[in-house]
C-alpha positions in Angstrom: 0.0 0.0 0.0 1.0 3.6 -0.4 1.7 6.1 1.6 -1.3 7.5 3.3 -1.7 11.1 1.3 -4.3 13.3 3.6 -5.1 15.6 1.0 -8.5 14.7 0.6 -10.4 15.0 3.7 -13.9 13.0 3.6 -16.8 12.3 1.2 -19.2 15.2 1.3 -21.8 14.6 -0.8 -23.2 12.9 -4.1 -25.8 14.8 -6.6 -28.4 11.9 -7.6 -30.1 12.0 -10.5 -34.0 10.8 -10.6 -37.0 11.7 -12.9 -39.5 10.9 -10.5 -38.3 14.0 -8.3 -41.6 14.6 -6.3 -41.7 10.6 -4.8 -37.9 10.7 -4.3 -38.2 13.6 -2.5 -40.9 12.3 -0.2 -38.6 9.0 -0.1 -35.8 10.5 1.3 -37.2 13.3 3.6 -40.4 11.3 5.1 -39.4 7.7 4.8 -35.4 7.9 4.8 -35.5 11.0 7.1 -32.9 13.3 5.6 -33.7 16.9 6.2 -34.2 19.7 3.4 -31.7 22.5 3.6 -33.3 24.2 0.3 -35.0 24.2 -2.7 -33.4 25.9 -5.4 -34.1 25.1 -9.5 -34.9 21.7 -9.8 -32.6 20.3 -6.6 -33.3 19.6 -3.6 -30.3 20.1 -0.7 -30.8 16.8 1.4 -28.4 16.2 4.5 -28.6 13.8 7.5 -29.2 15.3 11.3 -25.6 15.1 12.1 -23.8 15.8 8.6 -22.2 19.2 9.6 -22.4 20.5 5.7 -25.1 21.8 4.1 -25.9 18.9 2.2 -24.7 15.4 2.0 -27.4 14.8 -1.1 -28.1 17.4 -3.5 -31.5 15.8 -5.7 -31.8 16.5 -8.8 -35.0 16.6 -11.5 -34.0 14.8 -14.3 -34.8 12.8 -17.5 -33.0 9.9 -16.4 -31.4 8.7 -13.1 -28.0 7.7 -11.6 -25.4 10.1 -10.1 -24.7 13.9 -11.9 -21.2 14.2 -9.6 -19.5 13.4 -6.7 -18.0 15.6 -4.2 -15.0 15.3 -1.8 -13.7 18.2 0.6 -10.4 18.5 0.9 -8.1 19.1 4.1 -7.4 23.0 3.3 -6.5 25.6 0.6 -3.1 24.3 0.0 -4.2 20.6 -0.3 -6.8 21.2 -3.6 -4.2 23.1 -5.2 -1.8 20.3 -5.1 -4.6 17.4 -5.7 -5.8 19.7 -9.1 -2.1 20.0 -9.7 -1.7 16.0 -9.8 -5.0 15.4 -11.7 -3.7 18.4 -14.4 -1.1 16.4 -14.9 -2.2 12.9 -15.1 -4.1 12.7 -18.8 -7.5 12.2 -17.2 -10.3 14.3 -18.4 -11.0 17.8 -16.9 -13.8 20.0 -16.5 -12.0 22.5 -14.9 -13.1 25.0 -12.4 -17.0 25.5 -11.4 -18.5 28.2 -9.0 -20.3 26.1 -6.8 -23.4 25.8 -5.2 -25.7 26.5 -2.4 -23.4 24.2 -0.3 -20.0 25.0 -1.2 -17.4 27.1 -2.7 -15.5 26.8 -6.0 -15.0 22.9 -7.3 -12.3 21.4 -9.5 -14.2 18.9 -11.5 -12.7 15.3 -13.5 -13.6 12.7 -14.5 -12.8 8.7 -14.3 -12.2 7.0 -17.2 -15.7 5.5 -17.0 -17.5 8.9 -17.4 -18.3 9.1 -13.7 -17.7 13.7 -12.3 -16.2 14.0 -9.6 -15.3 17.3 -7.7 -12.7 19.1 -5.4 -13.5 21.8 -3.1 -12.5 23.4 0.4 -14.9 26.4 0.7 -18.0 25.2 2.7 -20.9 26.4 3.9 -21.5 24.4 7.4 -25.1 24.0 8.3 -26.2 26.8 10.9 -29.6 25.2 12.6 -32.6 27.8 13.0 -33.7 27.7 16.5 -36.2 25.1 15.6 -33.7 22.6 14.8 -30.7 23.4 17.3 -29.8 20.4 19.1 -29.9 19.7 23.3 -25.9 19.1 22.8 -23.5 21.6 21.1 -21.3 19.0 19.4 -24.4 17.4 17.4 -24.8 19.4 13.7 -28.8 19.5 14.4 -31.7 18.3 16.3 -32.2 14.2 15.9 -35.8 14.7 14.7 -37.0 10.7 14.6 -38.4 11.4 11.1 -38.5 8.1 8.8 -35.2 6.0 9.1 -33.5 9.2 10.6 -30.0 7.9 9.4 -27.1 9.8 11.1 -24.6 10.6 8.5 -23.5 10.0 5.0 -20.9 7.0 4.6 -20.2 5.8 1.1 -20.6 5.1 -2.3 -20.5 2.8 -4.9 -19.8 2.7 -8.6 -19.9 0.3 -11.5 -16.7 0.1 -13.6 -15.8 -1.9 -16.7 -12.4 -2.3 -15.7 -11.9 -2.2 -12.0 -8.1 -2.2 -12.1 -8.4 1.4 -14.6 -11.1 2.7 -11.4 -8.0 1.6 -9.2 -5.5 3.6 -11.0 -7.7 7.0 -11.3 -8.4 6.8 -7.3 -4.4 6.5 -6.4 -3.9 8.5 -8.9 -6.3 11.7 -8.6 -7.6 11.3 -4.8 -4.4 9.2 -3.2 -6.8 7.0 -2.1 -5.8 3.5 -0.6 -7.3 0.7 -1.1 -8.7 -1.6 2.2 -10.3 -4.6 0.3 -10.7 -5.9 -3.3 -12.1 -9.0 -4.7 -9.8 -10.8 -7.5 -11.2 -12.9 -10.1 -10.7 -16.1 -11.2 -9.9 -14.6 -14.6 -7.3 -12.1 -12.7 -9.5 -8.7 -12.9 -10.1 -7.0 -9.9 -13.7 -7.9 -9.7 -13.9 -4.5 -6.8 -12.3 -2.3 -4.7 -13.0 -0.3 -1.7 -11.4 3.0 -0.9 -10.4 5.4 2.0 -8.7 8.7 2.0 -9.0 8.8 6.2 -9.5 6.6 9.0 -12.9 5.0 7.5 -12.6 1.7 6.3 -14.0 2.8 2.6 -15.8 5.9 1.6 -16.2 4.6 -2.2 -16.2 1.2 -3.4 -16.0 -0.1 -7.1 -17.4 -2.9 -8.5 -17.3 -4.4 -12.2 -20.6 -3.4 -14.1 -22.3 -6.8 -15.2 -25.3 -5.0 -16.7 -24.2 -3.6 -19.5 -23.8 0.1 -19.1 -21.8 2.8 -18.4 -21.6 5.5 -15.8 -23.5 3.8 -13.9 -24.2 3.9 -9.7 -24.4 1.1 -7.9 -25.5 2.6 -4.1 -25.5 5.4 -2.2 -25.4 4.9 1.7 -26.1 6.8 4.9 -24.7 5.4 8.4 -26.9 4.4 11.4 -26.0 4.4 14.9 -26.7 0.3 15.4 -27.8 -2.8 13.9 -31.2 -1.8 15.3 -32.0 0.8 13.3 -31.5 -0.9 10.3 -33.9 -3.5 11.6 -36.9 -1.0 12.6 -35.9 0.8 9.1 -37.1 -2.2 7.3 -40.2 -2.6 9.0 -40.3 1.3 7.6 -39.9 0.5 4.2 -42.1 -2.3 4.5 -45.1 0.0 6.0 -44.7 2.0 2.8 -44.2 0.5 -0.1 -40.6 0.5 -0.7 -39.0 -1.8 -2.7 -36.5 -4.1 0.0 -33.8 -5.8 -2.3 -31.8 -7.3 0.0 -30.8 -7.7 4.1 -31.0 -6.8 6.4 -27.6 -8.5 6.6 -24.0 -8.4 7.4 -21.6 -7.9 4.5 -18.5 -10.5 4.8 -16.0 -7.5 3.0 -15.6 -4.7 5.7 -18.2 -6.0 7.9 -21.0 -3.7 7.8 -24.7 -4.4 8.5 -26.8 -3.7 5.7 -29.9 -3.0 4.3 -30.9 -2.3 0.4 -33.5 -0.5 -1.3 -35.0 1.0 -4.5 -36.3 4.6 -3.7 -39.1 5.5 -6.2 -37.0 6.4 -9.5 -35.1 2.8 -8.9 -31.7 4.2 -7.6 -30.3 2.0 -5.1 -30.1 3.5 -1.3 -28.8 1.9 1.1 -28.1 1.5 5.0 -25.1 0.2 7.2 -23.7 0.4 10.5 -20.4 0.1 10.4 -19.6 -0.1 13.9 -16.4 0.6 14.9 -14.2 -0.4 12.7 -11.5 2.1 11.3 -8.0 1.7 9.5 -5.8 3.3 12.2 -2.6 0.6 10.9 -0.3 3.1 8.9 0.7 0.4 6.6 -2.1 -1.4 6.4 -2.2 -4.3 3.6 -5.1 -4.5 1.1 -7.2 -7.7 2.3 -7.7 -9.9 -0.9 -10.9 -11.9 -1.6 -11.0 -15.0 -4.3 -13.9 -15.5 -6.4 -14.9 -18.9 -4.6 -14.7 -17.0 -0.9 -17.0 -14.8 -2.5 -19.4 -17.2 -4.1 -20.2 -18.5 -0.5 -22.0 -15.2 -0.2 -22.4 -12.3 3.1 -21.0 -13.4 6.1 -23.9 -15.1 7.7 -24.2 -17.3 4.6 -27.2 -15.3 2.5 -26.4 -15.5 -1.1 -25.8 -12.5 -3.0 -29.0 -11.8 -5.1 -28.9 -11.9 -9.0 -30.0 -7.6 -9.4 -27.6 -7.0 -7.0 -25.3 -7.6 -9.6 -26.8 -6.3 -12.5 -29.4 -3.5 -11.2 -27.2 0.2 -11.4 -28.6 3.4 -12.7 -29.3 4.8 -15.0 -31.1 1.0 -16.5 -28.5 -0.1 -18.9 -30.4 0.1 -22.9 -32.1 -3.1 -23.7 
């Protein structure tokens, strides 16, 4: 493994795509329980109770579904000039420089080689609750308000990738991200790979796209506090009509407990504790998993569904 590079401090938030925006906008504020920051065009600024940044989610109408970008903050000033320096200078594709939004500053935007945007930035805006939403303690970000699943944080992400290995290369490469876990093939292709640019196990994971498209998403995820609230979340889902694809369950790679859903416009959300578990070994080695450890399925024994591997968005053609 590499050196650690700290650039990059934490995920901040994902812009999902969906052309049903009115149900996924009562999915995700009544049933999953993130809170609305704003309104502004055709978004909607989502964040959890304890994300300290405006937004976590930012919704977006669309014709189609998936993810638009994905955003990372990064450890100061300094650190995104030297990360846009690196990316300049690597060959992958750049968008260049973009204002911003409601929820941030200026962004350096890029791309992977699968078509997937991803931005920089370091100027924030930190959500300031009204008094309505000011939390009993001072260190929480807002007021736990016990709507829906009420999900604390967001944790991760996941992306579908042709060629895993190529993925690999842009995350080193562009983010100095590490990688935890992978999967290797029988064939030798990296079949996935989970990422960290912290102390979290993975805040993005890649796996290989069997459904035939491209620039696709596989999951976005938000972190409980325990195993529990995953468990009263499915009786949530179930209550109202929301698709449950899979768990709730404990995932053999990293070890979180899960739980899988479609929200209205088929984009795949999901939940997980993931305990306390974090990569505090400076050199720790990338744990590899074999094709035939993986076909025994999640670490309880339940077998990995078909969709599961297949189902990203937007629907592959055909």
């Amino acid at each position: 493994m590499t050196e650690p590079c700290f650039d990059v401090a934490h995920l901040g938030h994902v812009e999902v795509l969906t052309n049903k925006f009115d149900e996924s906008l009562d999915f995700f504020t009544r049933v999953y329980g993130l809170k609305l920051s704003a309104l502004e065009g055709d978004s909607a600024y989502l964040r959890a109770w304890d994300d300290y940044e405006f937004h976590s989610m930012k919704l977006t109408k669309s014709d189609t579904t998936g993810v638009a970008h994905i955003g990372y903050r990064m450890s100061s000033e300094a650190a995104l000039e030297r990360r846009v320096k690196a990316i300049e200078a690597s060959g992958y594709k750049t968008h260049g420089w973009v204002e911003g939004d409601l929820g941030h500053g200026r962004a350096y935007r890029f791309e992977d080689p699968f078509g997937h945007v991803f931005e920089l930035y370091w100027d924030t805006v930190k959500y300031d609750p009204p008094p309505e939403d000011r939390p009993a303690l001072k260190n929480m970000s807002s007021r736990f308000h016990a709507q829906g699943v009420s999900p604390r944080r967001i944790d991760h992400l996941n992306l579908l990738a042709e060629d895993v290995t190529q993925f690999r290369d842009f995350m080193q490469t562009c983010l100095g991200s590490r990688v935890t876990e992978q999967i290797r093939l029988n064939n030798g292709r990296l079949g996935g790979c989970w990422f960290t640019i912290n102390n979290k196990t993975y805040d993005l994971a890649c796996t290989e796209e069997h459904g035939r498209g491209s620039n696709r998403l596989h999951h976005v995820t938000y972190a409980t506090d325990q195993r529990e609230d995953i468990l009263r979340a499915a009786d949530i889902f179930l209550e109202n009509g929301v698709h449950i694809e899979t768990g709730p369950h404990k995932h053999a790679i990293q070890g979180t407990f899960f739980l899988y859903v479609w929200e209205p416009a088929g984009n795949r959300i999901e939940l997980a504790n993931a305990g306390a578990r974090l990569i505090l070994q400076p050199d720790w080695e990338t744990v590899t998993w074999t094709e035939d450890e993986r076909k025994k399925g999640q670490a309880w024994g339940l077998k990995t569904i078909e969709t599961f591997h297949t189902h990203g968005t937007p629907p592959a053609e055909g």
